[in-house]
N, C-alpha and C positions, 0 to 999 in steps of 0.2 A: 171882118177878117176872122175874129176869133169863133164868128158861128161856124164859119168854113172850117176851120179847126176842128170843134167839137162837132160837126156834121161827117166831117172825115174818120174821126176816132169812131162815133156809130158807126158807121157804115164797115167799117173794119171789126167791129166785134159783132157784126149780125153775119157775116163775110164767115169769121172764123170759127163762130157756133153753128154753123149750117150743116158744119159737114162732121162732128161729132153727134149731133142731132141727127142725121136724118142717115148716115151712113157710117156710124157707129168702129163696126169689125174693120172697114177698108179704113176708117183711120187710125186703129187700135196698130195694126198691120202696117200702115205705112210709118207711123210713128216709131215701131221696131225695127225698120228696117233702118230709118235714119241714123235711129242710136246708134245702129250697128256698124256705121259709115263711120270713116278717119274724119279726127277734126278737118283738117286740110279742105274736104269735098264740102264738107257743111258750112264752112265760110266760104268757099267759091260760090255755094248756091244764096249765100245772105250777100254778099256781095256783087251778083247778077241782079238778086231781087231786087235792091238799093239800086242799082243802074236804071231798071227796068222802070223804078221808079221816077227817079229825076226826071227819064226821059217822059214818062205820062204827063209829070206836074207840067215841063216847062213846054211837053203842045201844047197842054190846052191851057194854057196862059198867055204862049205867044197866040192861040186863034179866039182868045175872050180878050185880050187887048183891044180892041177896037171898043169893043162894047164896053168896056170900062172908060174909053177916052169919053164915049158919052155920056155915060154916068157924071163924068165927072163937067162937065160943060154945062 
């Protein structure tokens, strides 16, 4: 479980260096525009993203369930 963990945290900082790396100005740009944004909007958007997650982790938990029953048998 804790490799899953640190597999997840990569995968998340290769995720979030991509797009400073390789598209620089549009996130120079999109990052101004956030600042620019009321608190209020920028916690609706971290709080969809949080959603959006849950909901990721627990498909594909409830569709690796099987396969972990056998793992574990």
């Amino acid at each position: 479980m804790s490799g899953s963990i640190v597999l997840a945290i990569g995968l998340v900082l290769v995720i979030e260096g991509i797009f400073p790396l390789f598209f620089t100005q549009l996130w120079k740009d999109t990052f101004i525009r956030i600042t620019n944004q009321k608190n209020g909007q920028i916690k609706y958007y971290g709080l969809l993203s949080v959603i959006i997650g849950i909901m990721v982790i627990s498909v594909s938990y409830t569709h690796s369930e099987p396969t972990r029953q056998a793992e574990i048998s």
